[in-house]
N, C-alpha and C positions, 0 to 999 in steps of 0.2 A: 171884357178886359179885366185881369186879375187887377185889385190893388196893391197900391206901390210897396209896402210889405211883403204881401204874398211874393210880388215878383223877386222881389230882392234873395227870399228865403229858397227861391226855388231856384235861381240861377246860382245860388251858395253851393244846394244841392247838388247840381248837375257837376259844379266844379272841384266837390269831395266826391263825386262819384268817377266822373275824369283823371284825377291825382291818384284814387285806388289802382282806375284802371293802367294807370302809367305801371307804379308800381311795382303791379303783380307781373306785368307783362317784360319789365327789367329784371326782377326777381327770378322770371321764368327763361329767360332767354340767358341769364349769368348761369346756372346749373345747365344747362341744354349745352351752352358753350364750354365749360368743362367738363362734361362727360361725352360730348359727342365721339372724340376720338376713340375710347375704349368699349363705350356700350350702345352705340345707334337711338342715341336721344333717349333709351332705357335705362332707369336707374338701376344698375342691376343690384343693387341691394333689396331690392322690394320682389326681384325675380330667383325662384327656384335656380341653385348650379345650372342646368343642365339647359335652360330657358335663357340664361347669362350667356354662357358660354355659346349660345346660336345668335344671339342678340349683338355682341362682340367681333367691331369688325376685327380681322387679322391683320396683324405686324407683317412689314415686309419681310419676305424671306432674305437670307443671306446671298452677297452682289455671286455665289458660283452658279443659281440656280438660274436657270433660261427661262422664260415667263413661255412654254410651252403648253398651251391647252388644245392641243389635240389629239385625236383618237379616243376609241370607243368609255365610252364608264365604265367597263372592264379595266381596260388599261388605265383609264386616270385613276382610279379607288387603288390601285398596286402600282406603277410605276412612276406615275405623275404626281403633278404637285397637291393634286387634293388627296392624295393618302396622308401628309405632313399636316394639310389642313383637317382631315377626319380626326385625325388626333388631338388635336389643340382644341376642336368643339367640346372635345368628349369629359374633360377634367373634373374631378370632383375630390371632393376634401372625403378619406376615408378616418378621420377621427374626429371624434363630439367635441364640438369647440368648446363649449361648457364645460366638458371635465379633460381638458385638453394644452397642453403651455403649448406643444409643438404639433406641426401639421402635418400630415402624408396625404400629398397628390397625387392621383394614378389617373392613367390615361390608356383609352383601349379601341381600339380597329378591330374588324371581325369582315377577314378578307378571305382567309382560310376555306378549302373546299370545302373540309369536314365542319366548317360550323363554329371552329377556336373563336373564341375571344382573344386577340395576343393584346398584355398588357406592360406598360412600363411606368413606373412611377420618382418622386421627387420627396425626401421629406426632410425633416430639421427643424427645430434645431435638436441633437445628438450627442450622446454620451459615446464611448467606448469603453468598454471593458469586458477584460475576459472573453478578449477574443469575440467579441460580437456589439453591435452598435443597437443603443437602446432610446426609446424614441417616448418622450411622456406624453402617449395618445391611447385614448378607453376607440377600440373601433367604433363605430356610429351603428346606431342599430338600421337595421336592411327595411323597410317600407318596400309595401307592395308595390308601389309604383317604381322601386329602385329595380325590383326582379323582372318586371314588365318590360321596362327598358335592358334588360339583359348585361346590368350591372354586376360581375360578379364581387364578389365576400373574397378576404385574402383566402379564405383556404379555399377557394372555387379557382384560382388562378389554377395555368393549364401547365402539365409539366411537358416538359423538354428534353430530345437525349441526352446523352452526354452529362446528364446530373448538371443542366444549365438553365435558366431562366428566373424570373425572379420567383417565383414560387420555392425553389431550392436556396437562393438567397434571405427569403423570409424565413423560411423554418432555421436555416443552420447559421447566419448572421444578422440576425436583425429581430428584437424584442420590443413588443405593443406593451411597454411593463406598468405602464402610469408612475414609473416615479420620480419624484420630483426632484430628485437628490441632482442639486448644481445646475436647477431649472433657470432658477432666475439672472445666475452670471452668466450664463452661455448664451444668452438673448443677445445679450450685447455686444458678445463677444465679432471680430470683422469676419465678412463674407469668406467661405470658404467651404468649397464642395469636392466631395470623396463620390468618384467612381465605381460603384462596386461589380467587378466582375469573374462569371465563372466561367471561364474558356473550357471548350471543345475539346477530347485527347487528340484530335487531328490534329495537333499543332503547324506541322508540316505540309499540311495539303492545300493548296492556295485559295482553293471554290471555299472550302471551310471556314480558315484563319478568315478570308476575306468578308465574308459575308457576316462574320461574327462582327467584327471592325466596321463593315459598312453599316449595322443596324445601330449600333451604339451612334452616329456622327446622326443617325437621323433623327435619335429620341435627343440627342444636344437641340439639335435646329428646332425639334418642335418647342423643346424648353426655350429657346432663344425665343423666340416669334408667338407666345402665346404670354398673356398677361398672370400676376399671382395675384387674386382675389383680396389678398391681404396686402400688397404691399402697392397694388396699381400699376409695379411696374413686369418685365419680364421678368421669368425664372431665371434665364441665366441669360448675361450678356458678354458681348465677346473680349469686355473687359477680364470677366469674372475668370479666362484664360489662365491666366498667370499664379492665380489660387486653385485651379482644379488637378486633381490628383488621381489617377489610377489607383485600384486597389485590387489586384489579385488575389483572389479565395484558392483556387484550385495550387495543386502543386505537381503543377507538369511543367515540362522544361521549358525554357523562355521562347526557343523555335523562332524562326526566321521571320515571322512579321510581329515580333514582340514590339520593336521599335512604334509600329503604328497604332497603336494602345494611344498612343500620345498625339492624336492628328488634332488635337482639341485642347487638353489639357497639359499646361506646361512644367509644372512639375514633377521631380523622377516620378517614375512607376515603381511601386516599389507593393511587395507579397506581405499580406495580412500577419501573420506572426512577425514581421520585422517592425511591428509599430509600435510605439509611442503613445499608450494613454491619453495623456495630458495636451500630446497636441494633434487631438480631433475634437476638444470640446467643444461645443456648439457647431459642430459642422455640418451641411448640407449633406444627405446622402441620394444618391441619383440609382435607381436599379433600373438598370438600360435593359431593351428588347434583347432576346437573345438570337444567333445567328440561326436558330431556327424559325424566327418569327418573320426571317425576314424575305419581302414577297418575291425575291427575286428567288425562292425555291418552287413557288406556284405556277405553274401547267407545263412544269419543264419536262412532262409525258407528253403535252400537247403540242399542234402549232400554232401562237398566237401572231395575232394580226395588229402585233402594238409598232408602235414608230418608235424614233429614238425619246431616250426617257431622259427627263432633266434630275431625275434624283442619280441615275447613273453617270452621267456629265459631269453634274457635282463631284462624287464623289472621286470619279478620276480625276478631277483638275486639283482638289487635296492632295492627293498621293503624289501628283508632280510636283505640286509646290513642296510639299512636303520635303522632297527630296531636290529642291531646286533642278527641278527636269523641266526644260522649256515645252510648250502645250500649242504652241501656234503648229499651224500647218506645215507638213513636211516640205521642205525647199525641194523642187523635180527637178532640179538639175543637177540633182545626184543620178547616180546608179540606182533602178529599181531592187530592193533587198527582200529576200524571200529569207525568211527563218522556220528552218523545219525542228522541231522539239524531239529532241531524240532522245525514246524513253530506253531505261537499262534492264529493268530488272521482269517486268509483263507489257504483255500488249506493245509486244514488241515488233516492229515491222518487219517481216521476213522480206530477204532481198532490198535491205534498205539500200546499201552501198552502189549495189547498181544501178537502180531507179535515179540515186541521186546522180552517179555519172554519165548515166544518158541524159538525167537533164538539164546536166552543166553544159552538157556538148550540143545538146539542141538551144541552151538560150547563155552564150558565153558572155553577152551583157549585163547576165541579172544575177547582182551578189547573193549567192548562196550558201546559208550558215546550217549548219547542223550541230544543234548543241545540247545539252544536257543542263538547265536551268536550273538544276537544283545546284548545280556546280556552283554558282554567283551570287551573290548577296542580294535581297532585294530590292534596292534602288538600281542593282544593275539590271534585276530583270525586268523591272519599271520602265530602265530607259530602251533595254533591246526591244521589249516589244512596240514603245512609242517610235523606235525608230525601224520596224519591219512593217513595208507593205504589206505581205504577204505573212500570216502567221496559218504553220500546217502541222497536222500532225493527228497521231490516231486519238481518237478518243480520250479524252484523259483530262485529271485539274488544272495542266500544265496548262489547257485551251482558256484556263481562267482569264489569264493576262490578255485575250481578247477586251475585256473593260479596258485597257491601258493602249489600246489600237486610234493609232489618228481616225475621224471618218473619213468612208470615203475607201480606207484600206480592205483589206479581205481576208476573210477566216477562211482556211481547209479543214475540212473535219473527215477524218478516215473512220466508220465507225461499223465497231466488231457484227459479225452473221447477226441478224435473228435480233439484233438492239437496235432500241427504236427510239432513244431518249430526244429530244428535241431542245435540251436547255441550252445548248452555244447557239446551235440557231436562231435561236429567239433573242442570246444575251448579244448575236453578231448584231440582228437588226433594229434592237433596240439602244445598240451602239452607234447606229449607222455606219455599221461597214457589209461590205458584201459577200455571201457565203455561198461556199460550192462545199456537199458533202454525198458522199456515198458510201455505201454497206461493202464491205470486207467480201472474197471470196468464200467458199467454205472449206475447211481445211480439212483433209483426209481425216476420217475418222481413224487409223494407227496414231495419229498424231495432237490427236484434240480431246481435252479432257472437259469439253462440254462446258464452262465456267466461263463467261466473257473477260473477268474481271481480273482473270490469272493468263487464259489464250494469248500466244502471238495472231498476228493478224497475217494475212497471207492477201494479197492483191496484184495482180496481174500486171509486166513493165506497160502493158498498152492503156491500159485503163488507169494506173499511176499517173503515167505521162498525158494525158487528155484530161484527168484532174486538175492538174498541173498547171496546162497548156491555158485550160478556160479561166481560172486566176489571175494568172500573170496577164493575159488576154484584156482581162478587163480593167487594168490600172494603165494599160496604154491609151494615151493623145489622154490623159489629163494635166492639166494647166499649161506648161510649155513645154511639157513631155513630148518628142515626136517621134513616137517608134510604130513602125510600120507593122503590121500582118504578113506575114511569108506564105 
């Protein structure tokens, strides 16, 4: 038996040894409990970027995106929602904190057949002047383990046609100058972010303008739903709307989806020489993917085996809202409506007129439009194709407006001799609608100048009409539709 001393000293013991262990174990569990939400019980201060950023659970996506995981890792890394999340892991500070007052984000996916890295980036706070925005960041130096990981250096970023992407952005708008001139009032100055973008000469052509607009709304969302290292919260939030600004570099005409520049940010759009100095100080500059980056251009040589995709859902139910075009299901107790795209000037459909009056005369229930979309503005072509069961027509950008097809509806693709593209195909079934397509006739050689892309298309009234027939065919006995088979 100890004596009563010893025991006293030892039970003293055990009871500062018991209050440390309280302690520590409150101490450890109050940090655990503030950082569990952004870094998975990791501090991520103690962890490399790129160790962080894997560590770091993800923000919800925004409520248009459908919690869709299925199909192949092909299709999820491009169509699905883990392309939005590859990106968010990827993030890293491209200037030396230490000799640095402001920071540039960049973030990069490497989906590409050939091997690209596509990259888009965030930085601020920024000067303007003379026509280009200036950023007080020394780059960071590159570490082997940065190259390993297949991080590229701004001047490694990849170019683009069209003299678009941020690599053309960085060379002719945008300077790493370190200086600090109106560094320290611009910190504080209020949130506010400049879109900078270089559009496509395609102004006009819908697959183009669209895909340029659909990559921009997806580098927003990644910046929505991914954390700023520095600040603990998002890059941008859906507040942060109301302050975000277009900013056109190029100067090509404003072209019929200029309006959708603005699905995001609420401020005019308005073109690089028409600004204002004084009011971009301290503002966030955003160099979004360019519309060649974006994956809806990949294996549209191929036929892929992907479902409907909730980055393309997304970004149709934008466009509706956008243009307040209701998005619910078509009411079937309409008239089934066929819209054939009637092109003017190539790829013109020989014997269009009559094909169409044979098959007004074989289906006198089913409204049939033939129009020329470039005629109409685009909220109208938004709601004609939301509102055509049936969207047909020869090959062409026109078939774009398949993204804007309720599911469920159906694509006709007529498409020229000897072409073998497969991009509506893929874009009908990743749409969920249902697609019927076939190759052109060949057309007398007196008469074909060998060029798909100038050729009329020539296709027989029998095999028009059985195109036709299997279309319409298949949007019969849906919902309270009740139309019979003859």
């Amino acid at each position: 038996m100890l004596p009563c001393g010893a025991s006293r000293r030892t039970h003293s013991l055990v009871l500062v040894l018991f209050l440390c262990f309280i302690v520590f174990t409150i101490f450890h569990l109050h940090g655990a409990s503030r950082n569990w939400l952004y870094d998975n019980h990791q501090p991520i201060f103690t962890q490399t970027p790129e160790v962080a950023n894997e560590l770091r659970l993800p923000l919800p996506l925004p409520l248009e995106y459908d919690d869709d995981q299925s199909g192949s890792s092909f299709c999820q890394e491009r169509f699905g929602l883990k392309y939005l999340r590859t990106f968010g892991r990827s993030l890293i500070d491209y200037c030396a904190p230490e000799l640095s007052s402001s920071n540039l984000h960049c973030f990069r996916s490497k989906t590409a057949k050939e091997g690209r890295t596509d990259v888009f980036c965030i930085g601020g706070p920024a000067l303007f002047e003379n026509l280009r925005f200036h950023l007080d960041c020394k780059e960071k130096e590159w570490t082997s383990n940065d190259i390993a990981n297949g991080i590229p250096s701004l001047s490694q970023f990849p170019q683009y046609w069209y003299s678009t992407g941020p690599r053309v952005l960085f060379d002719r708008y945008i300077s790493l100058d370190g200086s600090m001139k109106g560094a320290a009032q611009v910190i504080t100055q209020p949130r506010r972010f400049t879109i900078l973008v270089s559009r496509e000469g395609t102004i006009a052509n819908p697959w183009h303008a669209l895909m340029e607009i659909f990559a921009m709304t997806m580098t927003l969302d990644v910046l929505r739903t991914t954390l700023d290292p520095t600040t603990g919260a998002p890059f941008l939030l859906e507040a942060d709307a109301a302050d975000t600004q277009v900013m056109i570099v190029d100067s090509h005409p404003d072209g019929p989806f200029y309006d959708l520049w603005n699905l995001f940010a609420k401020l005019p759009i308005i073109r690089i020489n028409e600004t204002v100095a004084k009011d971009y100080e301290g503002t966030s500059i955003i160099i979004p993917l360019p519309g060649g980056a974006n994956t809806f251009w990949q294996g549209d040589w191929d036929v892929l085996d992907c479902g409907p995709s909730p980055l393309l859902s997304a970004f149709s139910k934008r466009v509706f809202d956008f243009y307040n075009i209701d998005h619910e299901p078509i009411r079937d107790n309409k008239p089934l409506v066929l819209t054939f795209i009637d092109r003017k000037e190539k790829r013109r459909l020989l014997d269009k007129e009559r094909h169409i009056q044979l098959l007004r005369s074989n289906y006198p229930n089913v409204k049939i439009n033939v129009l020329d979309l470039a005629e109409y503005s685009m909220s109208d072509q938004v709601r004609i194709a939301s509102e055509s069961d049936i969207l047909a027509g020869v090959h062409g950008a026109g078939l774009t407006h398949a993204i804007f097809q309720r599911p469920g509806s159906a694509l006709v693709e007529i498409i020229p001799n000897g072409f073998n593209h497969k991009g509506f195909r893929n874009l009908a079934k990743m749409r969920g609608l249902k697609y019927f397509g076939t190759h052109a006739s060949r057309l007398s050689e007196k008469i074909r100048r060998d060029n798909w892309q100038e050729d009329d298309v020539y296709l027989e009234t029998e095999r028009f009409l059985e195109l036709m027939d299997a279309a319409i065919k298949s949007i019969y006995n849906q919902g309270t539709r009740n139309d019979y088979i003859s």
